[in-house]
mmCIF file of the N, C-alpha and C atoms, coordinates in Angstrom:
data_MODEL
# 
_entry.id   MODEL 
# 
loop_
_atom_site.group_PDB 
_atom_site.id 
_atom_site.type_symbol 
_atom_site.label_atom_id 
_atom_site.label_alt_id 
_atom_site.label_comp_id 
_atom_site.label_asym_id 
_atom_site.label_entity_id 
_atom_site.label_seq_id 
_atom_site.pdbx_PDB_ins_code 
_atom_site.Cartn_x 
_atom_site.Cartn_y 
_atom_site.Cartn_z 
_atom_site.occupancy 
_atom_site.B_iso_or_equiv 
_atom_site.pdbx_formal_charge 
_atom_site.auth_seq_id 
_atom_site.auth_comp_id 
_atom_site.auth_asym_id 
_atom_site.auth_atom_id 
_atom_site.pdbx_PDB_model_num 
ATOM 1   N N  . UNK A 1 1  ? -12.037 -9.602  -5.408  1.00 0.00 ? 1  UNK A N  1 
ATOM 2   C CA . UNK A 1 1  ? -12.186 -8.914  -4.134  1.00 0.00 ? 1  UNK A CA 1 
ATOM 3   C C  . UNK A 1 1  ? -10.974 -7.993  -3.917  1.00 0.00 ? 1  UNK A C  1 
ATOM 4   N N  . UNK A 1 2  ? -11.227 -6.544  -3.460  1.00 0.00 ? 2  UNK A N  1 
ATOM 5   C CA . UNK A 1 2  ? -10.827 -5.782  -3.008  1.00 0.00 ? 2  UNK A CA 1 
ATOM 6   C C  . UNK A 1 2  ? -9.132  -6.315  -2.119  1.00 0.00 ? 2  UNK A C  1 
ATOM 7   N N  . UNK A 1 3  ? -8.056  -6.098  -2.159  1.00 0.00 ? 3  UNK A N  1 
ATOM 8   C CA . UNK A 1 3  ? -7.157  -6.287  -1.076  1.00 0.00 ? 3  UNK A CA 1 
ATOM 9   C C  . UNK A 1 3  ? -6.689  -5.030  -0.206  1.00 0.00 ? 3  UNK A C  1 
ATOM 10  N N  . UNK A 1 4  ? -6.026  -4.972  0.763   1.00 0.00 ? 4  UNK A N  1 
ATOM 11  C CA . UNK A 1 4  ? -5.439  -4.305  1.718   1.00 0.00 ? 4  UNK A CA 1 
ATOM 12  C C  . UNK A 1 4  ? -4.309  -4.614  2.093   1.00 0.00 ? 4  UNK A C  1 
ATOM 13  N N  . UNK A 1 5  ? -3.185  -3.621  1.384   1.00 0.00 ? 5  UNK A N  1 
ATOM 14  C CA . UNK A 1 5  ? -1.995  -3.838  2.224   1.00 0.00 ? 5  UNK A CA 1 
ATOM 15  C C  . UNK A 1 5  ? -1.538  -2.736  3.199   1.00 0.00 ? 5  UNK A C  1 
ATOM 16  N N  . UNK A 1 6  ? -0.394  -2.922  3.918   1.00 0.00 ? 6  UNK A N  1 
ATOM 17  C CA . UNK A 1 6  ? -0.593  -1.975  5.223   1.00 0.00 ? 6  UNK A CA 1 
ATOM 18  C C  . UNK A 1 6  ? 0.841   -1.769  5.279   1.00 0.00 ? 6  UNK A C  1 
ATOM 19  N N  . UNK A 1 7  ? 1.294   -0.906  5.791   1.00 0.00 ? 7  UNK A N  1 
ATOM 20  C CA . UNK A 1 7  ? 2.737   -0.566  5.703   1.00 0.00 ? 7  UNK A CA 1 
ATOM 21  C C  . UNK A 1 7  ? 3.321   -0.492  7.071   1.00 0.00 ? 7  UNK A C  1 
ATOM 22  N N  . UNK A 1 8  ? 4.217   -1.142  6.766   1.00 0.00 ? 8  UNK A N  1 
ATOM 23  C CA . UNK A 1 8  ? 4.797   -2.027  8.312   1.00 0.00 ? 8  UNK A CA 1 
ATOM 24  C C  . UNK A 1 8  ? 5.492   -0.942  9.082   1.00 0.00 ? 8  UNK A C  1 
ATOM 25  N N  . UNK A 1 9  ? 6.354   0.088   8.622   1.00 0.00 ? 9  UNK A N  1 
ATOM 26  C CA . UNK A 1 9  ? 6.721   1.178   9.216   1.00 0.00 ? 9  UNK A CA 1 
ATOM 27  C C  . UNK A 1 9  ? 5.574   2.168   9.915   1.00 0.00 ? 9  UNK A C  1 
ATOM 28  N N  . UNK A 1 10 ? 4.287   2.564   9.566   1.00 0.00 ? 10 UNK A N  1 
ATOM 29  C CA . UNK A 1 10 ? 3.719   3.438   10.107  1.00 0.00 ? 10 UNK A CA 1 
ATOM 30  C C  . UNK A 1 10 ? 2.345   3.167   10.072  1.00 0.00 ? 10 UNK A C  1 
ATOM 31  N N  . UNK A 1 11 ? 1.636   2.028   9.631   1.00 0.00 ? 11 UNK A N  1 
ATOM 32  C CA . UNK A 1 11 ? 0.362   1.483   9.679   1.00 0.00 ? 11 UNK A CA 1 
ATOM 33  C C  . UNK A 1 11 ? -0.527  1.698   8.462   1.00 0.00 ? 11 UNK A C  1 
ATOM 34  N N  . UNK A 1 12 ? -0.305  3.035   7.084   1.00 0.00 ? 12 UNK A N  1 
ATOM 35  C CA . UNK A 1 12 ? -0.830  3.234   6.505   1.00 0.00 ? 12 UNK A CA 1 
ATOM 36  C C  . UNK A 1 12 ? -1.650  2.263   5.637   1.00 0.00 ? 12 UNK A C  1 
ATOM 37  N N  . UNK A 1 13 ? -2.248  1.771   5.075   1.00 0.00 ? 13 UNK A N  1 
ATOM 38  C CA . UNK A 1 13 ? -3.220  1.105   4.484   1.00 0.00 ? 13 UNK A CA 1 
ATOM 39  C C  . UNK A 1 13 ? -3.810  1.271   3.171   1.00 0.00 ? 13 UNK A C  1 
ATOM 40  N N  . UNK A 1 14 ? -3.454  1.084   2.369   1.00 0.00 ? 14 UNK A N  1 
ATOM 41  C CA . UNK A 1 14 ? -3.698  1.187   0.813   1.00 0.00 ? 14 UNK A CA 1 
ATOM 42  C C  . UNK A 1 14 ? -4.699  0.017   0.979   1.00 0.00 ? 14 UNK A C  1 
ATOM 43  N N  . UNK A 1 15 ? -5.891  0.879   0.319   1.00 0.00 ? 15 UNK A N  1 
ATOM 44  C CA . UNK A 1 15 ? -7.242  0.004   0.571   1.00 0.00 ? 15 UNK A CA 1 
ATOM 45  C C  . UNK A 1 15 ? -7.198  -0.196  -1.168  1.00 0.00 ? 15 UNK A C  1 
ATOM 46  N N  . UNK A 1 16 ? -7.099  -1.281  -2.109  1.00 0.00 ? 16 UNK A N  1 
ATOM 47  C CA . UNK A 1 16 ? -7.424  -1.420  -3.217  1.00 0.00 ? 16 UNK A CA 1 
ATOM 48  C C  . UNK A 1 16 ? -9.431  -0.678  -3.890  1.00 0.00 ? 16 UNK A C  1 
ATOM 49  N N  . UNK A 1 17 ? -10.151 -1.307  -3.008  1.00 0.00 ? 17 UNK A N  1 
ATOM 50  C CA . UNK A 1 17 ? -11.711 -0.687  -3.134  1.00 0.00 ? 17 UNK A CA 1 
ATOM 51  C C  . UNK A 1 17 ? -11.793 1.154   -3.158  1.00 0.00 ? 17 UNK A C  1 
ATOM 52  N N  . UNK A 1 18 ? -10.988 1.140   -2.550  1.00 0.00 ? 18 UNK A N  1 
ATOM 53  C CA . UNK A 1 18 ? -10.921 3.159   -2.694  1.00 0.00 ? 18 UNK A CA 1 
ATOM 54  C C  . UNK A 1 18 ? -9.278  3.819   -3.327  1.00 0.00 ? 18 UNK A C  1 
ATOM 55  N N  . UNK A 1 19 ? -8.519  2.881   -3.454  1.00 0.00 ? 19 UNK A N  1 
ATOM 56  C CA . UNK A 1 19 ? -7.445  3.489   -3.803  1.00 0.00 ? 19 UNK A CA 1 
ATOM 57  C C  . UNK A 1 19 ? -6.726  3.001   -5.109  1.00 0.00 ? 19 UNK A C  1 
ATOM 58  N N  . UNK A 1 20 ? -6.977  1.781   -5.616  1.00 0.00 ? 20 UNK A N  1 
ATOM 59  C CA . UNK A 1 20 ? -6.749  1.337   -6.704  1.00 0.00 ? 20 UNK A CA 1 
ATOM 60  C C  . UNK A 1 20 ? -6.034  0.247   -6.978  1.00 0.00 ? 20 UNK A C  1 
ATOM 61  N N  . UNK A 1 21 ? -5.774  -0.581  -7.888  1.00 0.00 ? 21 UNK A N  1 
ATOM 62  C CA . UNK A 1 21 ? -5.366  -2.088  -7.661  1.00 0.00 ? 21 UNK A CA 1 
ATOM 63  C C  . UNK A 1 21 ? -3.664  -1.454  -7.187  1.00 0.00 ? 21 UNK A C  1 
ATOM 64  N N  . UNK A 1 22 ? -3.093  -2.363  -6.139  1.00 0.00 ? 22 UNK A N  1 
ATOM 65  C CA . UNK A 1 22 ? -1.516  -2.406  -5.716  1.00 0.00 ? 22 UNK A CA 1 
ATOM 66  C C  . UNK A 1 22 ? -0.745  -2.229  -7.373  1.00 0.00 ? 22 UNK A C  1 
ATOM 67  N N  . UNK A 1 23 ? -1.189  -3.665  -8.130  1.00 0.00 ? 23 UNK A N  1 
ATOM 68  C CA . UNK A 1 23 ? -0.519  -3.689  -9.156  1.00 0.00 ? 23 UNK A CA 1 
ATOM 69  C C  . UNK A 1 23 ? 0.116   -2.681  -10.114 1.00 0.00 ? 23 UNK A C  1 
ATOM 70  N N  . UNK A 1 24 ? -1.075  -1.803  -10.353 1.00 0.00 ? 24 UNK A N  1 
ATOM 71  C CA . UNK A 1 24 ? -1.464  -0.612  -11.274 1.00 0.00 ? 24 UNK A CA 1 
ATOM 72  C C  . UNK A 1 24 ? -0.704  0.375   -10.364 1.00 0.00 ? 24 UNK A C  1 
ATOM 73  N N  . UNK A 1 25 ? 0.103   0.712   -9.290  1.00 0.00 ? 25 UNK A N  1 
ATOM 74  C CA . UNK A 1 25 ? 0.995   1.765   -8.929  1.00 0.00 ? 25 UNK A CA 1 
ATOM 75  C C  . UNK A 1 25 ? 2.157   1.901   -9.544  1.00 0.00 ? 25 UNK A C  1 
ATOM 76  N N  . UNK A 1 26 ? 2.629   3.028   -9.691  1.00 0.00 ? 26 UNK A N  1 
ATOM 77  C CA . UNK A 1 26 ? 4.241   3.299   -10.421 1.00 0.00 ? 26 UNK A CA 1 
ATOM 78  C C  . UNK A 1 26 ? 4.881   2.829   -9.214  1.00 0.00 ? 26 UNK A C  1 
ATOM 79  N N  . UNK A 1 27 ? 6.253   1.738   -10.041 1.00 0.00 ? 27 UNK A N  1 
ATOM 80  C CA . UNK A 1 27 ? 6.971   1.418   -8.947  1.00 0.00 ? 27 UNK A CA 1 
ATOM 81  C C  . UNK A 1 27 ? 8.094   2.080   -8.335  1.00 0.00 ? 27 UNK A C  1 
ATOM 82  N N  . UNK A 1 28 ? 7.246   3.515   -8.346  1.00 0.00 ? 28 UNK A N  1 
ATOM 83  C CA . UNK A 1 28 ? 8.443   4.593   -7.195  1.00 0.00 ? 28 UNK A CA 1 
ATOM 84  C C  . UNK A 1 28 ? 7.340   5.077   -6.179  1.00 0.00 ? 28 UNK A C  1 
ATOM 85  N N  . UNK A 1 29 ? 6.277   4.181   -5.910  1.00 0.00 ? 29 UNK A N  1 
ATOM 86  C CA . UNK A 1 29 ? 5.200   4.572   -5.287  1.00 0.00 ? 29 UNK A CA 1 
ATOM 87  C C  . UNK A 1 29 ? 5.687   4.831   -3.713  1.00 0.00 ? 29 UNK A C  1 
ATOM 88  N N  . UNK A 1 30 ? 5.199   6.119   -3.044  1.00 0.00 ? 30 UNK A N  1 
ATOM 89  C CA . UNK A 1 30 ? 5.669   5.868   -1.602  1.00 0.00 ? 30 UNK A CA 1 
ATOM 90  C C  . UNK A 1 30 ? 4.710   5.782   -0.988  1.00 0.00 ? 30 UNK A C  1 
ATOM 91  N N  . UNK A 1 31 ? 4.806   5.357   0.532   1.00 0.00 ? 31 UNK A N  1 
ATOM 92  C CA . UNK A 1 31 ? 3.472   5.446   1.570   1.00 0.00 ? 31 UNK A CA 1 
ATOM 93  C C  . UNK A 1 31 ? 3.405   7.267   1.773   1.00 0.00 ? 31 UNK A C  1 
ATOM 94  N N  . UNK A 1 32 ? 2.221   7.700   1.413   1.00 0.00 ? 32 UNK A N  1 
ATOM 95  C CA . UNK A 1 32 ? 1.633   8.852   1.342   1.00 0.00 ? 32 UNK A CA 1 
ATOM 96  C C  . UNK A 1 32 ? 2.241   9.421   3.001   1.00 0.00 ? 32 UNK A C  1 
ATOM 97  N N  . UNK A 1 33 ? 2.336   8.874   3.800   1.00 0.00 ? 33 UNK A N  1 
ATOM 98  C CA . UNK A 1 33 ? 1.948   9.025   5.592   1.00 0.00 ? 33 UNK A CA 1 
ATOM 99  C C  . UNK A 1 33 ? 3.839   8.945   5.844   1.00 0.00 ? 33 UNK A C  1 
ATOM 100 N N  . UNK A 1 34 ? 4.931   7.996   5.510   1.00 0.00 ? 34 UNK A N  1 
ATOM 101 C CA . UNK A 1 34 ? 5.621   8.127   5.947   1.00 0.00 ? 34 UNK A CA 1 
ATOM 102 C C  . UNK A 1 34 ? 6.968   7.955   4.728   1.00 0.00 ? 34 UNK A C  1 
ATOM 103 N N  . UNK A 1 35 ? 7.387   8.155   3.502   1.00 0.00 ? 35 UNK A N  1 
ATOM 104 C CA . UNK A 1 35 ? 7.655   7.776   2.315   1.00 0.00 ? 35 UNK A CA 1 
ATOM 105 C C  . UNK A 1 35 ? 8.299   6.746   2.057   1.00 0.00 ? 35 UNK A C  1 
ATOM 106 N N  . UNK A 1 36 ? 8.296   5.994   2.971   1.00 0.00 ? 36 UNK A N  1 
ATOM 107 C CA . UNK A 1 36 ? 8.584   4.274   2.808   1.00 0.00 ? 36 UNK A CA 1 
ATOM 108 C C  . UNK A 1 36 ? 8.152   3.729   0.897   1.00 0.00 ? 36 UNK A C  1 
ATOM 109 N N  . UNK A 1 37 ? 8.713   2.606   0.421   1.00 0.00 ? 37 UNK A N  1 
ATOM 110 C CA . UNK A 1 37 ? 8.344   1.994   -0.764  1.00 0.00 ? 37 UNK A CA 1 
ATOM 111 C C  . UNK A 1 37 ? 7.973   1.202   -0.895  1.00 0.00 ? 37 UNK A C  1 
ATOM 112 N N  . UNK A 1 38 ? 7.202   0.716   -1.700  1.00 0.00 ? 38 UNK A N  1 
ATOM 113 C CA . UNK A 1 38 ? 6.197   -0.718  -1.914  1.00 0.00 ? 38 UNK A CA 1 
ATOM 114 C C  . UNK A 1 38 ? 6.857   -2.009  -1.006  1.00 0.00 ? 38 UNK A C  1 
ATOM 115 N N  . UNK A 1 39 ? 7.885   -2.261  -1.082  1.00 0.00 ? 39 UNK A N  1 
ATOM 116 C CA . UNK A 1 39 ? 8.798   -3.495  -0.071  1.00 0.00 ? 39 UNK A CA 1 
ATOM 117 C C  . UNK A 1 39 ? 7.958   -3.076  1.324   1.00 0.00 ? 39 UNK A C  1 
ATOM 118 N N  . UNK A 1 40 ? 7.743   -1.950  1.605   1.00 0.00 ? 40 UNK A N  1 
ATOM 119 C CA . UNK A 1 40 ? 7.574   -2.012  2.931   1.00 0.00 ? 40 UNK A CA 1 
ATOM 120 C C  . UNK A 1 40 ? 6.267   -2.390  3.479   1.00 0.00 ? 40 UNK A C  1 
ATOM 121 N N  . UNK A 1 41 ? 5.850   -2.515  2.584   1.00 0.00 ? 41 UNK A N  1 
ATOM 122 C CA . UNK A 1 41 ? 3.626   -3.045  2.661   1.00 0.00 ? 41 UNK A CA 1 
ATOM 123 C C  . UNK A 1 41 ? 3.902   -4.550  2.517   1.00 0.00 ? 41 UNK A C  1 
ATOM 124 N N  . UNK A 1 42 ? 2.724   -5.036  3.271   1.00 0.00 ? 42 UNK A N  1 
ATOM 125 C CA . UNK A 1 42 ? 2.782   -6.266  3.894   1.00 0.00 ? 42 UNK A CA 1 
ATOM 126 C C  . UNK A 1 42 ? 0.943   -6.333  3.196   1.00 0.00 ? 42 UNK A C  1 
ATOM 127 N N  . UNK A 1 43 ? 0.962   -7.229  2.681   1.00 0.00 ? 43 UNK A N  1 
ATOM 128 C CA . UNK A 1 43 ? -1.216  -7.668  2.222   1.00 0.00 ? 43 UNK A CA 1 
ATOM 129 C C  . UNK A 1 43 ? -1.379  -7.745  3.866   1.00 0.00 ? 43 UNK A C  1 
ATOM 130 N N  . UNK A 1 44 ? -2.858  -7.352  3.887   1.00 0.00 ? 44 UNK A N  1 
ATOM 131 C CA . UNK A 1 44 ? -3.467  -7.792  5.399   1.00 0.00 ? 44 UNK A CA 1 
ATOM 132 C C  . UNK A 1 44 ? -4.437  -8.814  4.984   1.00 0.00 ? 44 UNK A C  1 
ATOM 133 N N  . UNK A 1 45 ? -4.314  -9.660  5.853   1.00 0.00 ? 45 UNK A N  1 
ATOM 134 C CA . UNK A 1 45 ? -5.105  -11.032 5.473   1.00 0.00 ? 45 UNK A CA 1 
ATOM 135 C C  . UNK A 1 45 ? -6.486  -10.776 6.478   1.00 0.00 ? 45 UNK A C  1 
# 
């Protein structure tokens, strides 16, 4: 199943089902919306 994490600074939402597994990102990945880095995403349960 699909996950969702969400980025605690500005709400953005990396939807795994449309955007691609978390795992599989380069780890200089930023939030597209505010350029925060992977530390800053939280999974949404």
């Amino acid at each position: 199943m699909a996950k969702r994490y969400v980025c605690v600074i500005c709400g953005h939402v990396h939807d795994e089902a449309v955007e691609g597994k978390w795992e599989t990102l380069p780890t200089d990945f930023e939030c597209p919306d505010c350029g925060c880095g992977m530390e800053d995403y939280e999974i949404q349960d």
